[in-house]
C-alpha positions in Angstrom: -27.1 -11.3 8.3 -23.9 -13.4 7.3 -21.4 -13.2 9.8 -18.5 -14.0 8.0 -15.1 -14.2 9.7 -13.7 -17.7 10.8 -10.2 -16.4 11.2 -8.3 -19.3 12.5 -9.0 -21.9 9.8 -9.8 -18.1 7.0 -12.9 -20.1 6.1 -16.5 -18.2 5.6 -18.9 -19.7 7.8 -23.1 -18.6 8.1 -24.4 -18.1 11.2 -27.7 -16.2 12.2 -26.6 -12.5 13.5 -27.5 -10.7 16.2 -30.0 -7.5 15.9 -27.4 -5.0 17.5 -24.0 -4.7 15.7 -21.3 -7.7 15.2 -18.7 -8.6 17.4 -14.7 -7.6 16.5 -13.2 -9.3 14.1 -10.7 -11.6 15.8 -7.0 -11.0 14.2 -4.9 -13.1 12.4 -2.1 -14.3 14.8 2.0 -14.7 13.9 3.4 -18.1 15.0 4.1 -17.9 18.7 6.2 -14.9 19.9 9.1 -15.7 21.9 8.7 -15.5 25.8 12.9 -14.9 26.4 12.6 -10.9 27.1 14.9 -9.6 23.9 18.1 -7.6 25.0 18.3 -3.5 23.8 20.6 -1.6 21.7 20.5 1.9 22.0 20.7 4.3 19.2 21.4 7.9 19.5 23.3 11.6 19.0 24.5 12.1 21.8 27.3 10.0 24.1 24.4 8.2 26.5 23.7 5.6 23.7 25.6 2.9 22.2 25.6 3.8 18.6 25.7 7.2 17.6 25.5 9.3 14.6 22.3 11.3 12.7 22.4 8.5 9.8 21.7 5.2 8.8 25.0 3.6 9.7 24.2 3.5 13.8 21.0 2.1 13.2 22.4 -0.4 10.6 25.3 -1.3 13.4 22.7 -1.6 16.4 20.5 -3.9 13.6 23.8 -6.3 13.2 24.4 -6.7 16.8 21.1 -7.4 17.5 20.8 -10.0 14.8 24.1 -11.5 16.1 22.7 -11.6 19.3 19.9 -13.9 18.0 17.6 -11.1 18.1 16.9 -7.7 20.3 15.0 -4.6 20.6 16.8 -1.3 18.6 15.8 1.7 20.4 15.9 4.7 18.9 16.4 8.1 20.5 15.0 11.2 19.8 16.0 13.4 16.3 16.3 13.0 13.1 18.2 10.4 11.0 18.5 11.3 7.5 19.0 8.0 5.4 20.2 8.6 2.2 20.2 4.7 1.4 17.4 3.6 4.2 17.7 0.4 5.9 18.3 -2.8 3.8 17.5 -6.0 5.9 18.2 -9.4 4.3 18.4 -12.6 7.0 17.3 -10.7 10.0 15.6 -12.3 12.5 13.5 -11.5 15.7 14.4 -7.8 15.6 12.3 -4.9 16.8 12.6 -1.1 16.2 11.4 0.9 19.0 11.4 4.7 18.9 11.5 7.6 21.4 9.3 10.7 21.1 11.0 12.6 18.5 12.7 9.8 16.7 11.7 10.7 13.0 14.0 8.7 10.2 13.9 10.8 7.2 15.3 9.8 3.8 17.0 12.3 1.6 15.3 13.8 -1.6 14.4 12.4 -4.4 16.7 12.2 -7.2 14.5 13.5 -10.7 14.2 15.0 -13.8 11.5 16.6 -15.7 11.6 16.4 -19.3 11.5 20.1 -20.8 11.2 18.4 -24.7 10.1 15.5 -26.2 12.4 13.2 -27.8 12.0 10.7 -30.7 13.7 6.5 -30.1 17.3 7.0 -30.6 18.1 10.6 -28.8 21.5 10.7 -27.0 20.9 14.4 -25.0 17.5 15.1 -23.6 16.8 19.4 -22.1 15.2 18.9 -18.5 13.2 21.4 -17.1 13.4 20.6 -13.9 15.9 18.0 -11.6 17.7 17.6 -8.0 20.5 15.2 -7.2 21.5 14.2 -11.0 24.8 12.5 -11.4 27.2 11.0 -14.0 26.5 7.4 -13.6 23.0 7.0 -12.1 20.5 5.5 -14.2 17.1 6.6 -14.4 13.7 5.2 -14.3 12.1 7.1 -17.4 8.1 7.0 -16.6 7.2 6.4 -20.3 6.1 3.2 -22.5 8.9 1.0 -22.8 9.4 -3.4 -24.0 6.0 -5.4 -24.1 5.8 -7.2 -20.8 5.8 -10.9 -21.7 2.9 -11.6 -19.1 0.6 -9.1 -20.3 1.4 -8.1 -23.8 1.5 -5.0 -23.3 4.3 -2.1 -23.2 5.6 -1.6 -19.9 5.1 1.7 -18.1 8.9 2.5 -17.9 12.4 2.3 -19.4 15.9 2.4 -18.5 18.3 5.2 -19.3 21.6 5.8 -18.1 23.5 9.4 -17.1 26.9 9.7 -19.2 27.0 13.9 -19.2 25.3 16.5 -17.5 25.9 19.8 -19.5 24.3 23.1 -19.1 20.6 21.8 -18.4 21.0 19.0 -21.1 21.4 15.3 -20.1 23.7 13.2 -22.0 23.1 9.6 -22.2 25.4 6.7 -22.4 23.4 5.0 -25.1 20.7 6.1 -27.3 17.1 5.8 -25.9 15.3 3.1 -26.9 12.6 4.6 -26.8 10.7 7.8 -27.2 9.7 10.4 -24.8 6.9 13.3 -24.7 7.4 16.4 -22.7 6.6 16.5 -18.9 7.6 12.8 -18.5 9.4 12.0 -15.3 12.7 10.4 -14.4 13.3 8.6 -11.0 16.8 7.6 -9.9 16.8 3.6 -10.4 16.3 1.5 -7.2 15.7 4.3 -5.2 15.4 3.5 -1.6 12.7 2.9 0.8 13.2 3.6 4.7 12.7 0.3 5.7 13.5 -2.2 3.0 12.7 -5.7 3.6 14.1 -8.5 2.1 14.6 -12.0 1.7 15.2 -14.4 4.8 13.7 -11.9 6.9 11.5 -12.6 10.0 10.0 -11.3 12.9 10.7 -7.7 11.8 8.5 -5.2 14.3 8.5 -1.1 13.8 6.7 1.0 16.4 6.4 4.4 17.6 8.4 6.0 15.2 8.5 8.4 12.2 9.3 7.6 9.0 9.2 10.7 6.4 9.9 9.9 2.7 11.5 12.6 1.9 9.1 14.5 -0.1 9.6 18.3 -0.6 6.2 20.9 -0.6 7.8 21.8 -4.4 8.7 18.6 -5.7 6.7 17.0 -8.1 4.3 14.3 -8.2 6.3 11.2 -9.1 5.1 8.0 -7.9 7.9 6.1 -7.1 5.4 2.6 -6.5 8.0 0.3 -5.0 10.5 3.1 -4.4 10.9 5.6 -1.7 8.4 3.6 0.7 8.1 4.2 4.1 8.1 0.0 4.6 9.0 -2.2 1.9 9.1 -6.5 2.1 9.4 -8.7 -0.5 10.0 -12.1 -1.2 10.7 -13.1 -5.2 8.4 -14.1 -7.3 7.0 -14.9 -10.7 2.7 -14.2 -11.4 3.1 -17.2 -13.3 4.5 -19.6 -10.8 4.0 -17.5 -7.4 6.8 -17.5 -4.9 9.7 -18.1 -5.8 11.1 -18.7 -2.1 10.4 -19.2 1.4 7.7 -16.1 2.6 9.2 -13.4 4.4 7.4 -14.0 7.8 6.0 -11.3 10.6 6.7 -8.1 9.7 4.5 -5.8 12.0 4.2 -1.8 12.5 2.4 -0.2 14.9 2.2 3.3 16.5 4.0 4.5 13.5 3.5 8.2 11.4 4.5 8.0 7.8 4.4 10.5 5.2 6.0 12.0 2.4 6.4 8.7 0.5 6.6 9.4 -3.3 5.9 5.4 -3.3 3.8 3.6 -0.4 2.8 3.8 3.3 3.8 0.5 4.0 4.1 -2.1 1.6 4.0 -6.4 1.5 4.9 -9.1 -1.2 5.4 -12.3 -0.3 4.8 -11.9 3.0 3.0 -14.1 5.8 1.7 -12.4 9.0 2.2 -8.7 7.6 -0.1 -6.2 9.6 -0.2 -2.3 10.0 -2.0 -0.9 13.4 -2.4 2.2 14.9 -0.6 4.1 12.3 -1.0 7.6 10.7 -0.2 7.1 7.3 -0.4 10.7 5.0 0.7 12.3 1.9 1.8 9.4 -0.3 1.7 9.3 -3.9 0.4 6.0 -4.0 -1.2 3.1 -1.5 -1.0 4.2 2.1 -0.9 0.3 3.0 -0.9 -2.4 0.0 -1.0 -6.0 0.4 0.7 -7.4 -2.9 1.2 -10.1 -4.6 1.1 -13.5 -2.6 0.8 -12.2 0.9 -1.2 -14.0 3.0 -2.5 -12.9 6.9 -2.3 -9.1 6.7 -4.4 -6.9 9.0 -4.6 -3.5 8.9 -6.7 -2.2 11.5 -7.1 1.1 13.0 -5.0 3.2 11.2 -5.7 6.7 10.2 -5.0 7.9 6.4 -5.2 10.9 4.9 -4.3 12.4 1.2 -2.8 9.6 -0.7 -3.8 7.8 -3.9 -5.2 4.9 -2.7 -5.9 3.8 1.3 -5.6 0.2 1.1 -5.3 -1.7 -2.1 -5.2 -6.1 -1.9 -3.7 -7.3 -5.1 -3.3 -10.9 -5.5 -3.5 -10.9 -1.8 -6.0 -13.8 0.7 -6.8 -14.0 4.1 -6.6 -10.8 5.1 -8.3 -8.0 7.0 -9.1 -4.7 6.8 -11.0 -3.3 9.9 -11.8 0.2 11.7 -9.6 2.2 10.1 -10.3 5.9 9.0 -9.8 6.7 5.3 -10.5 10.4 4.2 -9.2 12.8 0.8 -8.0 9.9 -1.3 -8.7 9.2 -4.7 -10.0 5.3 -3.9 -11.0 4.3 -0.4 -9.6 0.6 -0.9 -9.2 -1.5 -4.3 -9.1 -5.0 -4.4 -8.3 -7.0 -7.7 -6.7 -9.3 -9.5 -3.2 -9.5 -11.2 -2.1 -13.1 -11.8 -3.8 -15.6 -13.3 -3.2 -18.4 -10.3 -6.2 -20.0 -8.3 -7.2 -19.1 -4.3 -5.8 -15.7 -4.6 -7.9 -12.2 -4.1 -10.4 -14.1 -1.7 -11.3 -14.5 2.1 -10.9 -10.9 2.5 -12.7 -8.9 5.6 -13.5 -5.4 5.0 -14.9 -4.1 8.0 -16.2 -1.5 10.4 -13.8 1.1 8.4 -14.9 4.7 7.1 -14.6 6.9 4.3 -14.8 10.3 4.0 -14.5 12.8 1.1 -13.3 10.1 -1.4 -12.8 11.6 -5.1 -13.3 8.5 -7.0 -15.5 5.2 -5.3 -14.4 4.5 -2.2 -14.6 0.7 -2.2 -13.6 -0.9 -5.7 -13.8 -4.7 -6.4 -12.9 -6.3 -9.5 -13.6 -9.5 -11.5 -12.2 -12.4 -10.8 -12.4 -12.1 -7.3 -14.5 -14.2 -4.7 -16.2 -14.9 -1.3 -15.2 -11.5 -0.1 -16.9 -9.7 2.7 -17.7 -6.1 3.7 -19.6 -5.9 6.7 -20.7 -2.5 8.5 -18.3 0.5 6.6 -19.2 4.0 6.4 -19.1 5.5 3.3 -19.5 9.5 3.8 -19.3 11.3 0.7 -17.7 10.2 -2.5 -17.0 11.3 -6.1 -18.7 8.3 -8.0 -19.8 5.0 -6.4 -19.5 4.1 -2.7 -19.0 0.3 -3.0 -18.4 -1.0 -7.0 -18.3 -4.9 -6.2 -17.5 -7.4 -9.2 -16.8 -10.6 -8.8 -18.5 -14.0 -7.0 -20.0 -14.5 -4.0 -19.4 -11.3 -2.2 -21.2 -10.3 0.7 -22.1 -6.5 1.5 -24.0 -6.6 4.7 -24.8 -3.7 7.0 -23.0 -0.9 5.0 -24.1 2.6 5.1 -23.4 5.2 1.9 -24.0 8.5 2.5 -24.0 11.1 -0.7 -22.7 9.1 -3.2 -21.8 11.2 -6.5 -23.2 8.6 -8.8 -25.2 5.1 -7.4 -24.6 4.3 -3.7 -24.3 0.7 -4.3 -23.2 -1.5 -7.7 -23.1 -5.3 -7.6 -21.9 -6.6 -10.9 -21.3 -10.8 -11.1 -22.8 -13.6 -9.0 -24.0 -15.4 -5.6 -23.5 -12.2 -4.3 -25.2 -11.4 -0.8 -26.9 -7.8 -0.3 -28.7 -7.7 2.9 -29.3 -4.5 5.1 -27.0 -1.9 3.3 -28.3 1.7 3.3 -27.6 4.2 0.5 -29.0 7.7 1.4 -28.8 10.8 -1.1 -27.4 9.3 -3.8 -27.2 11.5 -7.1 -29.5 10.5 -9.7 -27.9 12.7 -11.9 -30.0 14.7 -14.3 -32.1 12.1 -16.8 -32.0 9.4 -13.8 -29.6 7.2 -15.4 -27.9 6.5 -11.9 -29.5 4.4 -9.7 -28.9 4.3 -5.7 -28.3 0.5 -5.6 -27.5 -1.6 -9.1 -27.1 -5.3 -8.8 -26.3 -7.3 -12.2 -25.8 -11.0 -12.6 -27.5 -13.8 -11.5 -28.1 -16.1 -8.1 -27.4 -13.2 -5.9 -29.4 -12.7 -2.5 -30.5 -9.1 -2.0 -32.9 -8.3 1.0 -33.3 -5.8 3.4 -31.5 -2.7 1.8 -32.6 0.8 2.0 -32.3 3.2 -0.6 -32.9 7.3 -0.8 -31.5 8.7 -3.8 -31.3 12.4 -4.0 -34.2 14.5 -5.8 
């Protein structure tokens, strides 16, 4: 067996395994935390604490003194904050949010619309069938195909309309769309916020213990709000052509955390060196319980339970990273990994490991092309909708995995150099003319020994 984790130098090494299972996976380490014990600032409702109030603005005032301070812990008392513009950090440093039992920070609902007609390219009203928290002035992030994207060519998945009327279940906008709209399409309010929302100049940013709740009602609908409405957001700027576009945002950790209710992401990291996600209960987001974006490097997420969101960890133009004994159940993808930009040495040197999926609808681990020297060592795959692990790409290693009641093949390897030693695939379908195989590997140079295969009867 390959064991595959050198994580101090992120460099794949080969060395003979032992017969019983592999050790941990060591983590990847932050620089060197400061030994000077960080002073508190207390956050509360009632008079005991230093700054009080049931919104953003004590937690935003503890947040400034700390930072003035040179850095501190912002302790957070128990009840619930309702944010209605979440926490904007920008030059931060060496600050850590530390919740109380009951501490919950909530944002306030969404602001939507639901189109109730479609509407051709030039339209100035619009009848909505549904909305909450519309105003004159906000502009809105209409979920329909919009200007070719100059990097892909191809439409974008959104355009930009602004509010100038509201009038008896019509909007009115200031200009004419640009373009046209069906039916059913959704509207989000424009740079909606996130709870935490991480930004430039950042560093040593650490949430634990607490609750963050995104605000989603039982009878709203499903918008995805992607980089909006987040229970953690951080990004550094960037271009896919050029990469960063300035300094990393650096050690952003959260640990011990609940979220839920995001209409975007769990947690979520671009740009970002030493990111990492432990202990966490992440459930009930529209999209990625825990994504590691574009040019992040060092993420972890390890031991985290997720439950009923879209995806439960996706890498996208992400390296160096691992993704060990958590517990993924009732999403549509376990974890996704693939490529976005075009630029060299990204979407490899990832460690999937020791981490189970249950009652996945789609596959539960998906890997695209033009990814490489990957590893997923010892994961559980227990019941999915189509394929347990669909690995594309070049030299990938799947060693020790089990899948158990697959919907379609247990296994699919499609590229090369791949490595396929001692996976088992028991009960996969083999659907009704026997056109689904348990395990499937295509390509050439690729090592396969070892692997045992039931597939159903």
């Amino acid at each position: 067996m390959m064991r595959f984790l050198q994580i101090a130098g992120w460099c794949l090494a080969s060395t003979a395994a032992p017969a019983v299972a592999a050790e941990p996976a060591p983590a990847a380490q932050p620089r060197e935390a400061s030994q000077v014990e960080l002073p508190q600032f207390t956050v509360g409702q009632d008079e005991s604490s230093q700054f009080r109030g049931t919104d953003e603005k004590p937690i935003l005032a503890a947040v400034a003194a700390a930072n003035k301070a040179g850095g501190g812990i912002v302790v957070i008392d128990a009840g619930t904050y309702r944010l209605a513009g979440g926490l904007r950090l920008a030059d931060v440093r060496n600050v850590h949010f530390k919740g109380l039992p009951g501490a919950v920070l909530e944002l306030a609902p969404a602001v939507y619309a639901i189109a109730g007609e479609s509407m051709p390219k030039g339209a100035s009203t619009l009848r909505i069938a549904r909305s909450s928290g519309l105003a004159v002035g906000q502009t809105l992030r209409v979920l329909a195909p919009g200007a070719v994207d100059a990097f892909t060519g191809r439409p974008t998945n959104y355009f930009l309309a602004r509010i100038a009327g509201l009038e008896r279940g019509r909007i009115r906008f200031a200009e004419p769309l640009p373009y046209e709209l069906r039916e059913a399409t959704q509207m989000l309010l424009l740079d909606s916020p996130n709870l935490f929302d991480i930004g430039r100049g950042c560093e040593g940013i650490h949430i634990a213990d607490l609750t963050l709740d995104g605000g989603r009602r039982a009878d709203d609908p499903p918008i995805p709000g992607h980089a909006e409405r987040c229970g953690v957001y951080a990004r550094s700027r960037y271009s896919y052509e050029k990469g960063l576009l300035e300094p990393p945002i650096v050690d952003v950790a959260v640990q011990g955390c609940t979220i839920r209710n995001c209409l975007g992401r769990g947690a979520a990291f671009y740009g970002v060196q030493f990111a990492s996600v432990e202990d966490c209960t992440i459930v009930d987001t529209l999209d990625e319980a825990i994504d590691f974006d574009h040019f992040t490097r060092l993420g972890v997420a390890r031991r985290n339970k997720i439950a009923r969101c879209r995806v439960g960890v996706e890498l996208n133009d992400a390296r160096e990273c691992v993704v060990e004994e958590n517990e993924i159940a009732d999403c549509e993808v376990g974890l996704n990994l693939w490529r976005f930009c075009k630029l060299p040495g990204w979407n490899e040197k990832i460690a999937v490991a020791r981490n189970r999926f249950d009652r996945i609808a789609g596959s539960a681990v998906v890997v695209g092309a033009d990814t490489t020297n990957n590893v997923f060592e010892f994961n559980e795959v227990r019941e999915c909708g189509r394929v347990g692990f669909l690995v594309r790409g070049s030299g990938q290693q799947l060693t020790g995995n089990t899948v158990v009641r697959a919907g379609r093949q247990g296994i699919v390897v499609e590229g090369d150099a791949c490595r396929i030693v001692r996976n088992r695939v028991l009960d996969a379908s083999a659907e009704q003319n026997g056109k689904y195989d348990a395990l499937v590997i295509e390509g050439t140079g690729h090592t396969s020994e070892g692997n045992d295969v039931m597939r159903r009867q």
